[in-house]
C-alpha positions in Angstrom: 154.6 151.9 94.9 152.3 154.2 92.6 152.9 153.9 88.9 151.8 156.5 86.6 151.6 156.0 82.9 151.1 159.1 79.7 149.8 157.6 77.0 148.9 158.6 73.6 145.5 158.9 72.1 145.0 157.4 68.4 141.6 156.7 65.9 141.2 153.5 64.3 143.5 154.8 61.6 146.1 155.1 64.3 146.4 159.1 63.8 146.1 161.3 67.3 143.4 162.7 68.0 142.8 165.1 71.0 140.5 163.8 73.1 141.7 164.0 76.3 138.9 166.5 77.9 136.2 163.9 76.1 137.8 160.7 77.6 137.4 162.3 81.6 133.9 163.2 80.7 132.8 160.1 79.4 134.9 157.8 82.3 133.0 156.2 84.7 132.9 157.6 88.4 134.9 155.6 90.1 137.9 156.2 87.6 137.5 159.4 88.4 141.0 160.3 90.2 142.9 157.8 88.1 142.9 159.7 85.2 143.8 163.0 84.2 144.5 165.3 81.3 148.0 166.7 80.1 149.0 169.9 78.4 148.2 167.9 75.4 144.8 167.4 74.2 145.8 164.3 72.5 147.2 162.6 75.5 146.4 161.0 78.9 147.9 160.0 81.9 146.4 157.2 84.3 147.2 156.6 87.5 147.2 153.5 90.0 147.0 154.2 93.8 148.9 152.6 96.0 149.9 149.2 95.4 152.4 146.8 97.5 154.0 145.2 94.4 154.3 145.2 90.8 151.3 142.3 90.1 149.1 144.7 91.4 150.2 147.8 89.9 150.0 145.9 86.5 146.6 144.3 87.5 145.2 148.2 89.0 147.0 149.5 85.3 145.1 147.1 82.9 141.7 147.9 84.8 142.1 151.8 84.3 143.2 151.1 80.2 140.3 149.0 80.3 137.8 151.7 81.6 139.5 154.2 79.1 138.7 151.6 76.4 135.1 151.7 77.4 134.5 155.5 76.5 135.4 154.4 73.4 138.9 155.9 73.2 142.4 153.9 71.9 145.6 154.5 73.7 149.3 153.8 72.0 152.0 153.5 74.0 155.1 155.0 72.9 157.6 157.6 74.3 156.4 160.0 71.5 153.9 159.6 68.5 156.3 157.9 65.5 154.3 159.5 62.6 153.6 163.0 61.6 151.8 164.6 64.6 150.6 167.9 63.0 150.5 171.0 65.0 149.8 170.6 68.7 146.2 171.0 70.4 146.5 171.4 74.0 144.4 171.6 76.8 142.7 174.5 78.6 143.3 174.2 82.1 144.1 176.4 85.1 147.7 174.8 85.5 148.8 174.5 82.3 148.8 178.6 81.7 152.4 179.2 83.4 153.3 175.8 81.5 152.3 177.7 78.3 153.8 180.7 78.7 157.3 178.7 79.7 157.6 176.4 76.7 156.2 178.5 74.4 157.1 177.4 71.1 158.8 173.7 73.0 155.7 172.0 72.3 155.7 170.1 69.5 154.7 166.6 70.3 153.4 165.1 73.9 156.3 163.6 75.3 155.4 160.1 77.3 157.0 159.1 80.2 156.8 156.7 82.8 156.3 158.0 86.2 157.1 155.2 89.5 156.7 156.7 93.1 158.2 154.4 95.9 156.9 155.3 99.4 160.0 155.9 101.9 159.4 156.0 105.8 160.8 159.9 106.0 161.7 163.2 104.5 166.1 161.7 105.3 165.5 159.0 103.6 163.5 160.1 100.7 166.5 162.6 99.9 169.0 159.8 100.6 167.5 157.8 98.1 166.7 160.2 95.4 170.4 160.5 95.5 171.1 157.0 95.1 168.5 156.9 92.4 170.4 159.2 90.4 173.1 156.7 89.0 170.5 154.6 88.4 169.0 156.5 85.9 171.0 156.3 83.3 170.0 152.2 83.0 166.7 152.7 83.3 166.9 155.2 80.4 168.6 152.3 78.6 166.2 149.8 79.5 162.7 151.7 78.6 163.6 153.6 75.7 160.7 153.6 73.4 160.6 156.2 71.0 163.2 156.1 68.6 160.8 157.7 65.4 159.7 160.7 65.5 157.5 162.9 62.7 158.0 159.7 60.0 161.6 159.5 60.1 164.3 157.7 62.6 165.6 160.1 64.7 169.3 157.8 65.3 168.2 158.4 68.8 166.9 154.8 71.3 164.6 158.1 73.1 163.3 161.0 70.6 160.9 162.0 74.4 164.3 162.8 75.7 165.6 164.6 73.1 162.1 166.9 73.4 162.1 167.4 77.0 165.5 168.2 77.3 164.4 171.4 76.3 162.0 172.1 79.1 162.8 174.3 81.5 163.5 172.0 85.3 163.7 168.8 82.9 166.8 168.0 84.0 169.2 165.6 86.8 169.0 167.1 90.0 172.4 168.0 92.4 172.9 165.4 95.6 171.8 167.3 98.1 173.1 167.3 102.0 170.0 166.6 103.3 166.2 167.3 103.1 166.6 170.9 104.5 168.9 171.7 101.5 166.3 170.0 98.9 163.7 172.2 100.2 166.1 175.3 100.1 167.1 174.4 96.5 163.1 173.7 95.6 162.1 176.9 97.1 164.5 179.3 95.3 163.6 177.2 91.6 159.7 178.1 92.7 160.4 181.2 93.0 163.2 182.1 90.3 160.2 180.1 87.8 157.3 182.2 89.0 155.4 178.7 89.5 153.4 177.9 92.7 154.9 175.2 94.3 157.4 172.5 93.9 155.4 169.9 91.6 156.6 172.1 88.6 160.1 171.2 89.0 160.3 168.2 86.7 163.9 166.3 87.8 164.0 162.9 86.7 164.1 161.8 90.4 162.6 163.9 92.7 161.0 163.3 96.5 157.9 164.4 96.6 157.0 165.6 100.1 152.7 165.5 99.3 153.0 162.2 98.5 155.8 160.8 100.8 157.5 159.1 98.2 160.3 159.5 95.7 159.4 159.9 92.1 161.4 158.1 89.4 160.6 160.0 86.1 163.2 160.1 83.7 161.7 156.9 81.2 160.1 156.5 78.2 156.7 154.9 78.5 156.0 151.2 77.5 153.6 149.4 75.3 152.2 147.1 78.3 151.1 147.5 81.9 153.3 144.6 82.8 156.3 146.1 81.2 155.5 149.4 83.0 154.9 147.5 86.4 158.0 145.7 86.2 160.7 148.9 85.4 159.1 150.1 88.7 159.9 146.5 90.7 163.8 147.5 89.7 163.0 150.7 90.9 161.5 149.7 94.2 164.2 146.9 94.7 166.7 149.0 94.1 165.3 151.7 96.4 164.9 149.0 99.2 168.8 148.2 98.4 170.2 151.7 99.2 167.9 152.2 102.3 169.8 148.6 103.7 173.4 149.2 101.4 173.9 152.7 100.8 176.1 153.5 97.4 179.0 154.9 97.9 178.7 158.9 96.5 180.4 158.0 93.4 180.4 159.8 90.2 179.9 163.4 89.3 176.6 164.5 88.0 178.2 165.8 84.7 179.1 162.1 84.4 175.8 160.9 85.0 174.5 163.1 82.7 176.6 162.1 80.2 176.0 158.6 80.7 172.3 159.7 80.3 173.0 161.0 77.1 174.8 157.9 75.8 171.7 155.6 77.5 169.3 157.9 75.3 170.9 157.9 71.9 172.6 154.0 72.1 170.0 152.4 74.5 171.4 149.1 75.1 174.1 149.7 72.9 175.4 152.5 75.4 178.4 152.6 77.7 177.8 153.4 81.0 179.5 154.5 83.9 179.7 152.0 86.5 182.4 153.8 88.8 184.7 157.1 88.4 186.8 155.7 86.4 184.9 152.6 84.0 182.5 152.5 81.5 180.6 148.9 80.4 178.5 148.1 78.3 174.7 148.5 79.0 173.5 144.8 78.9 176.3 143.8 81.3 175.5 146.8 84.0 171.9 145.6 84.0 172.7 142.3 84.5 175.0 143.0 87.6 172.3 145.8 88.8 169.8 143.1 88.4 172.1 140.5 90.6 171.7 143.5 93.6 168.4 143.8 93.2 166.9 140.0 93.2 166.9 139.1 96.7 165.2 142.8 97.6 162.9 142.1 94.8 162.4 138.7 96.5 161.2 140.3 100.0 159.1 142.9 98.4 156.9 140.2 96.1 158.4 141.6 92.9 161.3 139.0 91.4 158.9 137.4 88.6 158.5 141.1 87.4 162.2 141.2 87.1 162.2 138.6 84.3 160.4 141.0 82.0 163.6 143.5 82.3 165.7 140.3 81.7 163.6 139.6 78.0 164.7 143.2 78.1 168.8 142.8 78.1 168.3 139.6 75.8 165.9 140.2 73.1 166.2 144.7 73.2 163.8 147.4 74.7 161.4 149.2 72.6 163.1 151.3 70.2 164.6 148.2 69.3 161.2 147.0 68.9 159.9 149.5 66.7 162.6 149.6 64.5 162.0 145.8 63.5 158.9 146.3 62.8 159.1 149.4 60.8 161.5 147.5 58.9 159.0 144.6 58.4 155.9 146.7 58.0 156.6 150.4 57.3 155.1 153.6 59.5 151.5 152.0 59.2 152.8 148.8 60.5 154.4 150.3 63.4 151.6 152.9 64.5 149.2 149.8 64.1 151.7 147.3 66.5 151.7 149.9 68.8 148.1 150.3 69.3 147.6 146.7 69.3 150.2 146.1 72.1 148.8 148.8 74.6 145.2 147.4 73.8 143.9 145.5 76.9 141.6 142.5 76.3 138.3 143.2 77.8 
């Protein structure tokens, strides 16, 4: 697995502050390719390499906060800033300049997500499982949303980063496709129709990713901690193991999926979710079946004691339950000040 995690930067007062192109310059060399800029100035993304199991893609995850930490910068982990953002600064960069021109007036605050890549054996089976990974997505929406202020107010939403990128153009659930000759038919007409350079501009919330051999899991909000990160992508691995050995039967429609998506997003756990074509349960109880499935995989793969954290998850609520007990506690400065805390490593 490869996690990848976009964090926000804050000051001491817990305002942002946009110093992404600072933080790469002041990093130390060998952190070099496990961090990089966004298109906004006042965010960053770091990146582990590849790692066998969720230990040590929490362990490679606290190191690379750490480092950050070092050039003085503080990172908040949230799916978007809860507090008034301001206007957005954003960075100059070669790649970015198509992503300008296409959201033009979409960006209003960095949107964080959490990013899991699971390494398949070939192109079949990557499409195969990016499939599967589909009706999966819903729950993980449910699981790691984390965002539920945005600009000062409640939203009434358990993801306010969904909300925000569900007006981005190739932000969206991807068709099944037949096979991988069809995903790269599909890719290659969106590359072109977009006017964009190749297929890493097409941001579905599952997605194989031929470069990297993998399939990338994208549709979450990001979390405070690198062991709450580390273990949403054991599920993901587990569950990618399952439908390489137990296939999923096709099953529902992507406009259901979607709209399970939506419910996961605005309700969190309190959502209904599809579980087949015709039954919708509860959020808490889906997890705790998808959870059963995914043990004994999580098991082989050295990743079953990261599955407690999504457990603490189902009982005790995700993070925009979270944040909304402490705002109720503490207020906006409470909150913004919680957050920082949590995503501060200990040196």
């Amino acid at each position: 697995m490869g996690v990848e995690e976009e964090l926000l930067l804050v000051n001491e007062e817990c305002g942002l502050v946009a110093d992404g192109g600072e933080v790469l310059e002041r990093i130390a060399p060998e952190y070099g390719d496990s961090v990089s800029t966004e298109i906004f100035a006042t965010q960053i993304e770091l990146k582990t390499g590849v790692c066998r199991d969720a230990g040590e893609a929490a362990r490679e995850l606290a190191e690379v906060r750490r480092a950050v930490a070092a050039t003085g910068a503080r990172l908040m982990g949230s799916g978007v800033y809860p507090g008034e953002a301001g206007e957005p600064q954003l960075v100059e960069k070669a790649r970015y300049e198509s992503v300008k021109k296409d959201l033009a007036g979409l960006l209003a605050t960095p949107p964080c997500g959490l990013h899991v890549h699971i390494g398949m054996p070939d192109p079949e089976t990557a499409v195969a499982v990016a499939n599967a990974m589909r009706h999966h997505l819903p729950l993980l929406a449910a699981l790691t949303a984390n965002s539920p202020f945005r600009d000062g107010a409640d939203t009434g939403l358990a993801s306010a980063r969904a909300a925000a990128v569900r007006s981005y153009p190739r932000f969206e659930l991807p068709r099944a496709f037949r096979d991988y000759e069809d995903f790269l038919r599909v890719a290659d007409q969106l590359i072109a129709a977009a006017g964009v350079s190749d297929y890493t501009y097409i941001w579905w919330d599952v997605r194989p990713h031929p470069n990297l051999g993998t399939v990338e899991v994208r549709g979450m909000d990001i979390q405070a901690t690198p062991e709450g990160n580390a273990a949403i992508a054991a599920l993901i691995q587990a569950l990618a193991a399952k439908e390489i050995d137990r296939p999923a039967a096709p099953g529902l429609a992507r406009e259901a999926i979607e709209e399970s998506y939506f419910q996961a997003e605005r309700y969190g756990l309190e959502a209904r979710l599809m579980v087949d074509e015709s039954t919708a349960a509860p959020a808490a109880e889906v997890a705790r079946g998808i959870l059963e499935e995914a043990r004994p995989y999580a098991e082989q793969l050295g990743g079953d004691g990261a599955l407690e954290a999504i457990e603490r998850i189902v009982s005790e609520g995700n993070g925009a339950d979270h944040q909304r007990r402490v705002h109720e506690q503490s207020g906006m400065p409470g909150l913004l000040r919680d957050l920082a805390e949590r995503t501060r490593i200990s040196s």
